[in-house]
C-alpha positions in Angstrom: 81.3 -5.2 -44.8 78.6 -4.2 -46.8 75.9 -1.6 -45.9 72.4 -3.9 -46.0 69.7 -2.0 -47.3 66.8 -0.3 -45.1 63.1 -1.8 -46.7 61.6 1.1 -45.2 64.0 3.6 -47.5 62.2 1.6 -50.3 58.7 1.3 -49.7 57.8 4.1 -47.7 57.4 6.7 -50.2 54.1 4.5 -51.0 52.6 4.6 -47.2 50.8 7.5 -47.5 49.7 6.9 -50.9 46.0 5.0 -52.2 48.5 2.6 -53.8 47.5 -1.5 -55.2 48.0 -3.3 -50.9 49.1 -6.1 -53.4 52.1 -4.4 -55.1 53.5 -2.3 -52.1 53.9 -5.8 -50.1 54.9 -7.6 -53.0 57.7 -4.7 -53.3 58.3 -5.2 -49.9 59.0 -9.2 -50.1 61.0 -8.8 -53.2 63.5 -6.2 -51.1 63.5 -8.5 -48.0 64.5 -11.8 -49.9 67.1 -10.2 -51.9 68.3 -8.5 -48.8 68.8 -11.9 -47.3 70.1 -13.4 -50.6 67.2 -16.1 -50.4 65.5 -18.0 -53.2 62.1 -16.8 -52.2 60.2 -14.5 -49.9 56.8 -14.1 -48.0 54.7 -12.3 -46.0 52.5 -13.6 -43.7 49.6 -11.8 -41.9 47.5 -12.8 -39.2 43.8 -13.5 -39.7 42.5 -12.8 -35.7 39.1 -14.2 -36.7 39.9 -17.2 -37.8 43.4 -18.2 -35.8 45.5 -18.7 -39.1 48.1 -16.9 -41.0 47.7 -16.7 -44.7 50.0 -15.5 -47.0 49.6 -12.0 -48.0 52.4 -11.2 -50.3 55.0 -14.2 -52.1 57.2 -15.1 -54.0 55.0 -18.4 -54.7 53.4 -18.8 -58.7 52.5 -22.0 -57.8 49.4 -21.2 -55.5 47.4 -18.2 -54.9 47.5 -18.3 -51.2 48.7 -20.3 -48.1 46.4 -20.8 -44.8 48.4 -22.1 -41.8 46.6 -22.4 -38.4 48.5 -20.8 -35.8 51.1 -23.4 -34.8 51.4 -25.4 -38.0 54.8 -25.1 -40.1 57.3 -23.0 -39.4 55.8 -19.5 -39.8 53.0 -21.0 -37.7 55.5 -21.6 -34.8 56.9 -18.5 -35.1 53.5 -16.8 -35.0 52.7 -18.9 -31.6 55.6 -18.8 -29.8 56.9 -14.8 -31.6 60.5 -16.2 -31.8 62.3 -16.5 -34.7 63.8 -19.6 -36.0 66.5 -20.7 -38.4 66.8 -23.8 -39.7 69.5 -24.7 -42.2 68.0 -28.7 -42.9 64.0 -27.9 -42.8 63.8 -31.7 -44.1 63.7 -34.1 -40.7 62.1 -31.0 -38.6 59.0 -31.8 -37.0 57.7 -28.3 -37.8 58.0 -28.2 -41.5 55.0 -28.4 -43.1 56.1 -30.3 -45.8 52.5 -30.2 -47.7 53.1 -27.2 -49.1 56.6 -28.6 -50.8 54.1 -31.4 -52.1 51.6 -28.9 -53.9 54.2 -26.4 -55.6 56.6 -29.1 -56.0 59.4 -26.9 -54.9 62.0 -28.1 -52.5 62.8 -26.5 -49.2 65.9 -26.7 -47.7 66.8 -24.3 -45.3 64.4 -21.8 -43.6 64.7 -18.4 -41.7 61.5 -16.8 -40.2 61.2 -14.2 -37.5 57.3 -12.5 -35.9 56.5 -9.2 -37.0 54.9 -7.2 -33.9 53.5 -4.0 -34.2 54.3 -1.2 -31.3 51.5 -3.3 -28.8 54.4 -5.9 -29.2 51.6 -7.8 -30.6 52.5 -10.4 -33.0 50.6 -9.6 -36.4 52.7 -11.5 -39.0 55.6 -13.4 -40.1 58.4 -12.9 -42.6 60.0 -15.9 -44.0 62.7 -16.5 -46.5 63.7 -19.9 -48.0 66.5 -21.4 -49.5 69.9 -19.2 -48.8 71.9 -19.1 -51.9 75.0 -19.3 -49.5 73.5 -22.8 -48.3 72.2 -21.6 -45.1 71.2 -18.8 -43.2 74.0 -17.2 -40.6 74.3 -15.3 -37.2 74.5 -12.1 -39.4 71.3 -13.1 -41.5 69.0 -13.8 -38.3 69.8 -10.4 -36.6 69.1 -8.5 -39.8 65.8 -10.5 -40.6 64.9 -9.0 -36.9 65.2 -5.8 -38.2 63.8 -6.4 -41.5 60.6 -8.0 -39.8 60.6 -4.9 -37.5 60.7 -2.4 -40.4 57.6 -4.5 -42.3 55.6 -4.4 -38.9 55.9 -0.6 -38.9 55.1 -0.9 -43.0 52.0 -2.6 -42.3 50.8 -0.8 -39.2 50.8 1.7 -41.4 48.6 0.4 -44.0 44.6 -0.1 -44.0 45.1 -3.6 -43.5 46.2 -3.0 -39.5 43.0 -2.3 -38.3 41.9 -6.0 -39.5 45.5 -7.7 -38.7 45.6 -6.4 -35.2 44.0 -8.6 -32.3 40.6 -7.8 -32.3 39.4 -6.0 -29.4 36.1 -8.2 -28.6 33.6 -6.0 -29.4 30.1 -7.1 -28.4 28.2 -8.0 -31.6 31.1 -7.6 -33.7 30.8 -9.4 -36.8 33.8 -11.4 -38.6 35.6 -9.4 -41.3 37.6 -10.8 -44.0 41.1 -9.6 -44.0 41.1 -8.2 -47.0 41.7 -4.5 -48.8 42.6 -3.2 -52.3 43.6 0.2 -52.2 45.9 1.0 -49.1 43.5 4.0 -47.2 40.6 3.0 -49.3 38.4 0.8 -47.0 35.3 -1.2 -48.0 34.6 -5.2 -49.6 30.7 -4.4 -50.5 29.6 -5.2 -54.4 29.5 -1.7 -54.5 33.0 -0.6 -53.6 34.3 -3.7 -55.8 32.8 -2.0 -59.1 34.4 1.1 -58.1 37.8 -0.6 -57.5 37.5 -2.6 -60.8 36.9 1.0 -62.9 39.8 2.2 -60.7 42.0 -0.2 -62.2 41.2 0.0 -65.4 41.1 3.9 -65.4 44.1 3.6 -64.1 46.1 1.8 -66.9 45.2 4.2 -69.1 45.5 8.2 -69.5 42.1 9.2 -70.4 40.4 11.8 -68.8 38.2 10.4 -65.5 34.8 11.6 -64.2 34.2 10.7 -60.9 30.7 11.2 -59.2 28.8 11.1 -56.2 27.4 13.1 -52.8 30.0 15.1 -50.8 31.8 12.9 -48.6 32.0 9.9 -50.6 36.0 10.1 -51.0 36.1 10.8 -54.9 39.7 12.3 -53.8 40.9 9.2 -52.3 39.4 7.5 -55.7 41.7 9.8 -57.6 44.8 9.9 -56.2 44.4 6.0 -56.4 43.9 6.5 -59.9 47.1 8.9 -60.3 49.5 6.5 -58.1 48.4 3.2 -59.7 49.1 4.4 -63.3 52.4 5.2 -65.5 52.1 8.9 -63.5 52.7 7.3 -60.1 56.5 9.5 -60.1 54.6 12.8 -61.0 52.8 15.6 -59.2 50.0 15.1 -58.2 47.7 18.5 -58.2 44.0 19.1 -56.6 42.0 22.3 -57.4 39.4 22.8 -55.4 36.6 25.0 -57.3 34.5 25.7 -54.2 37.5 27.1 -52.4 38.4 29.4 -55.0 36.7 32.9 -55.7 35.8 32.9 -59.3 37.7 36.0 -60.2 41.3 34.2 -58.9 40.2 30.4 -60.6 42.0 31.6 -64.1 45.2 32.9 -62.0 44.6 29.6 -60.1 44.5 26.8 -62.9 46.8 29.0 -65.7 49.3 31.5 -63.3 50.1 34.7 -64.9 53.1 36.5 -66.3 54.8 39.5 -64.2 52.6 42.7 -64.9 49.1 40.8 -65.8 47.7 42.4 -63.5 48.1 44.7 -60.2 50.6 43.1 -57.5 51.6 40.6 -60.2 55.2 41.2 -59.3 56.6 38.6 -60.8 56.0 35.4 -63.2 53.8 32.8 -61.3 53.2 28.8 -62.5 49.7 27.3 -62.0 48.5 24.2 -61.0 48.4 23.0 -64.9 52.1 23.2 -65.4 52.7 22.2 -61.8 51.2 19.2 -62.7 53.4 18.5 -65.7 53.7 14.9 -66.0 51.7 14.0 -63.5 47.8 14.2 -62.9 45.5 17.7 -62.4 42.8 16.8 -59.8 40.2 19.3 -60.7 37.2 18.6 -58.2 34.0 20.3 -57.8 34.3 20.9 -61.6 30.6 22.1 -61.6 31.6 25.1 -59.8 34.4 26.2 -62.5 33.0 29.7 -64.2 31.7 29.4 -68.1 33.9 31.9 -69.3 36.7 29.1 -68.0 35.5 26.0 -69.1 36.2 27.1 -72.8 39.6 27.6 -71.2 39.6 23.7 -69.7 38.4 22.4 -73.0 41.5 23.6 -74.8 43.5 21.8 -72.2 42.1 18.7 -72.5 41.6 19.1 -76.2 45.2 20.2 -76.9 47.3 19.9 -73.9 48.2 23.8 -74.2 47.3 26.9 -72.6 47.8 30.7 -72.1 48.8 31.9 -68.6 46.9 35.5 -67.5 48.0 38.3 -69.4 50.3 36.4 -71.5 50.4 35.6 -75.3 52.6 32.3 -75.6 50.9 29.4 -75.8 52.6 26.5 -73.5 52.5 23.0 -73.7 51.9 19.7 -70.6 51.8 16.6 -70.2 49.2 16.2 -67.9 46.2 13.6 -67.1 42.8 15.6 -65.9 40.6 13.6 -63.4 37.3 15.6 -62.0 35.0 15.1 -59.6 31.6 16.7 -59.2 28.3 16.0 -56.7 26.4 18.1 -59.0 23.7 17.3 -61.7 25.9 18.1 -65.1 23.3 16.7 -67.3 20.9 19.6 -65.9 23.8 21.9 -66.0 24.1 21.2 -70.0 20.7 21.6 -70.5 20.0 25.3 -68.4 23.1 26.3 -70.6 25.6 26.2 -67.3 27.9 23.8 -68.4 29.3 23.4 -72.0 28.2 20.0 -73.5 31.3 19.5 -75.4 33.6 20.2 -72.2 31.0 17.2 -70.2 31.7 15.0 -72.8 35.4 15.8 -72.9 35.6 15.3 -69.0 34.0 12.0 -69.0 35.7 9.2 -71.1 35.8 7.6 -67.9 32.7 8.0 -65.7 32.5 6.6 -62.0 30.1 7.0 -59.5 31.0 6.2 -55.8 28.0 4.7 -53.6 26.9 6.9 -50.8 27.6 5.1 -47.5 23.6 4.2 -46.6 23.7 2.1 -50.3 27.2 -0.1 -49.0 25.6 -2.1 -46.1 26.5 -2.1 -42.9 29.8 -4.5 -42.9 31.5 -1.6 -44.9 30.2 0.7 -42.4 31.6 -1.5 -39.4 34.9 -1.5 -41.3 35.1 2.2 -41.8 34.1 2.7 -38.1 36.9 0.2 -37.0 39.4 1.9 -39.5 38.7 5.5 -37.7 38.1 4.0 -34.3 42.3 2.1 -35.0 43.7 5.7 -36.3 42.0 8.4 -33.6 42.7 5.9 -30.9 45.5 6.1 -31.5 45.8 9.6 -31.7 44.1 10.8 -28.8 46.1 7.9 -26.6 43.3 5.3 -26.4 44.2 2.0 -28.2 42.4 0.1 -26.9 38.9 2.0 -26.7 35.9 -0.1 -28.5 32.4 0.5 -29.3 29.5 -1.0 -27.1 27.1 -3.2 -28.7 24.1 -0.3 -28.9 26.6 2.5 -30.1 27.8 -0.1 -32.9 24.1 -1.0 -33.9 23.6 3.0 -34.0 26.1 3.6 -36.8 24.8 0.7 -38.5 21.2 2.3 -38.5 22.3 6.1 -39.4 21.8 7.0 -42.8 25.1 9.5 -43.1 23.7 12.2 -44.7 28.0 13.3 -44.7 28.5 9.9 -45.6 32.0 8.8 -44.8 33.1 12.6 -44.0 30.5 12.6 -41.2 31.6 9.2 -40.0 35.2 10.1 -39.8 34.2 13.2 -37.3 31.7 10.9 -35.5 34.0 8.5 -34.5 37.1 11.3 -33.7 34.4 13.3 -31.2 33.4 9.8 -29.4 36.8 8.8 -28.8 37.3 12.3 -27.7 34.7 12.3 -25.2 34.9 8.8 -24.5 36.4 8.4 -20.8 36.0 4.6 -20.7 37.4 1.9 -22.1 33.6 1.7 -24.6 32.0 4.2 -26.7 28.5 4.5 -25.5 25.7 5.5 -27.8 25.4 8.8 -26.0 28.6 9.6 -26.7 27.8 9.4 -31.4 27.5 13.2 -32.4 24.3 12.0 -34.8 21.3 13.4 -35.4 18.3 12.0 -33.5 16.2 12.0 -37.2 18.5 10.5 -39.4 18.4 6.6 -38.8 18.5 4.3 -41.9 15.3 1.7 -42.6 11.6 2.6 -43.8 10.1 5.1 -41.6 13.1 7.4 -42.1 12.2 8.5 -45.8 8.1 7.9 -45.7 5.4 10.1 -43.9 5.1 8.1 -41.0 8.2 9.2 -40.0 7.1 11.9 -37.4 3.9 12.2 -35.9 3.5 15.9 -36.5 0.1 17.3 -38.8 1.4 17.5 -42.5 1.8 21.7 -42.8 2.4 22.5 -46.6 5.2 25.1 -46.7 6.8 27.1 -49.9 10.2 24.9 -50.8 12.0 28.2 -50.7 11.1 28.3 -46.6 11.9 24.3 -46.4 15.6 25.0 -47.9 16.0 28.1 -46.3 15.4 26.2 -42.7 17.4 23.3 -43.6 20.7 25.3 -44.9 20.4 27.4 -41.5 20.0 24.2 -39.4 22.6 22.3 -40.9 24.6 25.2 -40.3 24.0 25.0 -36.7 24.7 21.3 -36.6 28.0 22.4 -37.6 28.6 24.8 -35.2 28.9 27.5 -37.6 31.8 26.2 -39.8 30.5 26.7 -43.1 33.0 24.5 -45.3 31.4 21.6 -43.1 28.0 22.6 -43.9 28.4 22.9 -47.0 29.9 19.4 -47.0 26.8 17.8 -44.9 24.8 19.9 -47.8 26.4 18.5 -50.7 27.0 21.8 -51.9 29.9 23.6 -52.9 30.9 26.7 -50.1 30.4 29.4 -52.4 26.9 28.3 -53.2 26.0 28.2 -49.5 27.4 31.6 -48.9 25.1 33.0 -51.7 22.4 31.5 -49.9 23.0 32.9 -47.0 23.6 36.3 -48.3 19.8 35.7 -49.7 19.2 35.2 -45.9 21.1 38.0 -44.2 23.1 35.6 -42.5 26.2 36.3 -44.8 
């Protein structure tokens, strides 16, 4: 007897990447219906909002989606009653829905379908194969559709889309939300985030060199790895340099390596992240931090594609795709003589700017919260925790200075603290001054007599309160700053705080 194939062996490699939601579960229904040796495949997730299951991945040209109200047809069944069923004459069974055979004009003949329940035992899809090329579907077929439908359940819990698919949890003033993602780990539906996806996908089909902009904490990384892993690269390295993390003097040795002997305590031959990304993509973020005497360096690399490593005289050759990211004011840069102008234009065939989180609205904001609220419940061993109606309008009203960054560790400290089964507003680590709407950005926003102060003295109190705000830990300062950590440690050297 044949070994039958494992799904999970097959898409799981993908799980943890900012893949296309579409392909992964298309891959997925392709390997389940020729696992089962079945005509056609689908998916079927559960829409908790509005009672129905459409179809989320298919093996269906004929139409773009299916809606099924929970109960109707065969995957509707299975769905309500989260037993699987196997019928090898659908024709002359009172649950087949035989619209569907009327619009595509295919023919259905025999059907096997079985619930997919996540680890709540909470039914959140269906898998369903038609048409077994043996004639029907046997013993053998329905217990290995079981596991099949147990291995996409774990698959999908372990996608962005669980947090929408899962039964809702009632929340108080919780609004309806489409189900509905792109980029698995990349969550928002505003206008904004859907320009950034639709750059994303074009960047992605080619191999130009990518820009990507915006304030600290606006997941530019999460933009570019789904950049990398939707592209021809997807089966290369992918390589991150972080230019705030690295002391100047070491970014050369970082980006090129070095040959034994270039220097003291270089012992032996060491590769850098340029030919460790060979074939893949070089994530180079904070690129407005990278030294002048380097960026001439860069150039050539994008330029040519070869480079020198430290204290070496052959010149090597990659294949590699540069992406960069940068919070910082290049234009300025190129004009104070900081940045070279013929590296900014080199860097930015592509250019995309991600929205900070105040400018998506606040249904991306309740989706991000529900998204963190899913993944540290879970952590921390509260599944079922929730936000209260006031903590939920709180988030909404905050104007996440960290944007999602500061989210992310708001909603980790309330579940933390959170002893009930509802987050309280008491329990949001924000800032009493930072709520969204008018007031917050005009004069009227404190009653206190207007002093005029040097700006030196206004930055100078704000760096060292933001500091405090984060406890000390100066990478997350710096974050909340929209700075890069070596500029804030020269600041507070200036200060005597270093």
């Amino acid at each position: 007897m044949l070994q039958k194939p494992n799904v999970l062996l097959a898409v799981g490699p993908l799980l943890q990447r900012e893949v296309d939601l579409d392909e992964l579960l298309d891959q997925l229904v392709h390997k389940i219906a020729e696992a089962l040796s079945a005509d056609r495949g689908t998916l079927y997730l559960v829409d908790p909002e509005a009672g129905e299951l459409f179809s989320k991945a298919a093996h269906l040209p004929e139409l773009k989606q299916i809606r099924l109200k929970i109960g109707q047809g065969i995957a509707g069944t299975v769905a309500a009653t989260g037993q699987m069923l196997n019928l090898p004459t659908a024709e002359g069974d009172l649950r087949f829905f035989r619209d569907i055979d009327k619009r595509t004009g295919y023919r259905t003949r025999s059907v096997l379908a079985a619930p997919l329940r996540d680890r709540d035992d909470n039914v959140i899809g269906v898998v369903q194969v038609l048409n077994a090329k043996r004639g029907s579907f046997s013993a053998t077929d329905e217990e290995y559709i079981k596991r099949l439908a147990a291995e996409a359940a774990l698959v999908v819990e372990n996608t962005s889309l669980y947090a929408l698919v899962r039964p809702r949890r009632n929340d108080r003033g919780s609004p309806p939300l489409p189900v509905r993602y792109r980029y698995n780990r990349i969550v928002g539906e505003s206008a904004a985030m859907q320009r950034v996806y639709d750059l994303t996908r074009k960047a992605a089909a080619t191999d130009a060199s990518v820009l990507l902009r915006g304030e600290s904490g606006t997941g530019k990384e999460l933009i570019a790895r789904a950049i990398h892993y939707n592209s021809t690269r997807r089966d290369g390295p992918f390589v991150k340099v972080d230019c705030t993390t690295i002391p100047p003097t070491l970014m050369e040795n970082e980006l090129f390596g070095h040959e034994r002997g270039a220097y003291t305590g270089a012992e032996a031959r060491a590769r850098g992240k340029c030919e460790a990304a060979n074939g893949g993509t070089l994530f180079i973020d904070e690129i407005g931090e990278l030294p002048l005497p380097l960026q001439s360096k860069l150039l050539r690399l994008l330029q040519d594609r070869e480079f020198e490593r430290v204290g070496g005289t052959r010149t090597l050759a990659v294949d590699v795709r540069v992406v960069t990211a940068t919070h910082r004011d290049l234009e300025g840069m190129v004009g104070r003589g900081q940045f070279r102008e013929d590296l900014y234009y080199r860097v930015k065939v592509v250019q995309l700017t991600l929205p900070p989180l105040r400018d998506r609205g606040a249904e991306d904001i309740v989706r991000l919260a529900e998204h963190f609220l899913d993944l540290y419940g879970r952590k921390h061993g509260k599944p079922l925790i929730r936000f209260g109606a006031a903590a939920r309008a709180r988030l909404v009203d905050h104007r996440w200075p960290g944007n999602i960054r500061e989210l992310e560790h708001c909603v980790e400290s309330a579940v933390v603290l959170c002893e009930g089964a509802e987050i309280a507003v008491e329990q949001l680590a924000l800032a009493a001054g930072a709520a969204a709407g008018p007031a917050a950005a005009g004069p009227a926003a404190t009653d206190e007599p207007f002093r005029p102060r040097a700006l030196a003295d206004v930055e100078r109190q704000h760096i060292l309160r933001t500091l405090a705000a984060a406890d000390g830990n100066r990478s997350r300062a710096a974050e909340l700053l929209g700075i890069g950590r070596n500029t804030l440690l020269r600041k507070l050297k200036e200060y005597g705080k270093a």
